[in-house]
Each structure stands twice: as structure tokens, then as C-alpha cells.
C-alpha angles and dihedrals in degrees: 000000000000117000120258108237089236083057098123083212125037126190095202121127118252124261107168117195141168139206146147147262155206126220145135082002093300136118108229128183118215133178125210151177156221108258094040132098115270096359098178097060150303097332115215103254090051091050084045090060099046103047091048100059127097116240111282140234136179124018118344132192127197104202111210096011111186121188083332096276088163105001090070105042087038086055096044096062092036095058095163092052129091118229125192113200114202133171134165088225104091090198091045085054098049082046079054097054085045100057092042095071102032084061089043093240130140123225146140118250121201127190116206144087112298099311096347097111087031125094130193127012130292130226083216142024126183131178149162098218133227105257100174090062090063142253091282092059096038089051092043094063094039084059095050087048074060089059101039104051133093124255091264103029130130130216116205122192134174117220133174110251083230100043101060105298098140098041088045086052084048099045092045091039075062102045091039142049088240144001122171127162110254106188127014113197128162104349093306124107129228106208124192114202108197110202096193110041 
């Protein structure tokens, strides 16, 4: 049985690969892997989210990583912000860090379940969460992005509209202040869960 891409370990064999791309105007190299989500390159849900995100201050989290599809653009072009990167994938974390540093961009890289390897609380946390684990451990994290927020912090995700977009609005429109979808392309949405009003 193939590996899951949340596995923390995967067995697959390694098939390390590179390539560019382009976003925010910028050329950017990654490496990635087999084992990890959207190995060969930014998926669209992932270049949805980003695009679609205000600039950034304070402290950021981007919650299931990866290799640092969004984490490490979003940090390159945020440059006075602080971004924690976490994943559960231990091979998609180290791909982080490595990307990290082959894009010369500082961040912090956590290994660990949902918060589990994260401490304090962010001003921003974005993910493209993890579907195929199911709606109680998609809502669960969503619930501890609640906690774990500022006052006035905000959690983005990117869902596709057929694989559970408007109950994840209404779940969220319950939990936050306010949640309201910000971009819809190409069938994903782009959701914006405000924690203060």
C-alpha cells in the first residue's frame, strides 16, 4: 500500500527531484520527493492560497507544510514576518529545510502532528489541509488554529468546492467570528477565519 502523504514515515524509496517555479513574480527552486504531497510541483490549491493572502506581520504558521510550497514563497516576500513551518512527514520537513536554505529564506521547521512540535501562539495560520485524513481531523485542527491564534489572528485555508468547501465555511462561520471565502479559482476556495470580530 502506497504511503499517505501525512505518513510521518514513509517507506517509500527515494526519487529526489528539483524544479522551478514561478510565483509572486519570482523564480523559486524546490526539491522534492516520493512519499510527499504534490511532488511534481505547487499544486493548484496550494498557489490559490497563497495568492490569495494579504502581506503578513507578526508570527505565521504554516500548518502541514510539506517541502514549503507556500511557507517559503509566502516568507520570501514577507520578509518581517516569522514563519513556522510544521508537518507530520518527516521527509517532507527535512525538503522544507531544504528548501529553506536553497531559496535563502529563514524559517523555523517543526516536525510533529498538527501543533504538537509548535509553541506560542501566531498572528496568522495558513494550510492546505490534509482531505484525505477526514473531516474530524481536518476540523480538529481547524479547532486547535482557533486556540492558537492571537486575538486578532486570522486562519486561511484552500479547499476544493467538492470536496467539502461550504460545510467547512459553515463549520468555521460557527468556531470563528468570522469566516468568508476570499478567491475562488478553479474550483478551490480560499477561506479567511477571522478569531476577534
Amino acid at each position: 500500500m502506497p504511503d499517505h502523504y501525512y505518513t510521518p514515515l514513509p517507506a517509500s524509496q527515494h526519487a529526489l527531484r528539483q524544479f522551478t517555479a514561478n510565483l509572486f513574480h519570482r523564480e523559486f527552486s524546490f526539491l522534492t520527493d516520493a512519499g510527499v504531497f504534490s511532488r511534481d510541483g505547487v499544486d493548484p490549491g496550494t498557489r490559490a492560497l497563497i495568492e490569495a493572502i494579504p502581506p503578513l506581520r507578526g508570527r505565521a504558521l504554516d500548518l502541514g507544510c510539506g517541502w514549503g510550497a507556500a511557507g517559503i514563497p509566502l516568507a520570501k516576500i514577507n520578509p518581517e514576518c516569522a514563519f513556522v513551518l510544521t508537518d507530520v512527514n518527516q521527509r517532507a520537513a527535512e525538503l522544507a529545510r531544504k528548501n529553506a536554505a536553497l531559496n535563502g529564506v529563514e524559517v523555523t521547521v517543526a516536525v510533529g502532528d498538527g501543533f504538537e512540535s509548535v509553541s506560542g501562539d501566531f498572528d496568522v495560520i495558513f494550510s492546505n489541509p490534509p482531505i484525505r485524513a477526514g473531516k474530524e481531523k481536518i476540523y480538529g485542527l481547524f479547532a486547535q488554529a482557533h486556540e492558537r491564534l492571537a486575538p486578532e489572528g486570522v486562519l486561511y485555508i484552500v479547499i476544493r468546492k467538492q470536496q467539502g468547501a461550504p460545510s467547512a465555511l459553515k463549520y468555521l462561520s460557527g468556531l470563528f467570528a468570522r469566516a468568508e471565502v476570499i478567491d475562488r479559482s478553479g474550483g478551490y476556495w480560499v477561506i479567511a477565519a477571522r478569531k476577534g470580530a
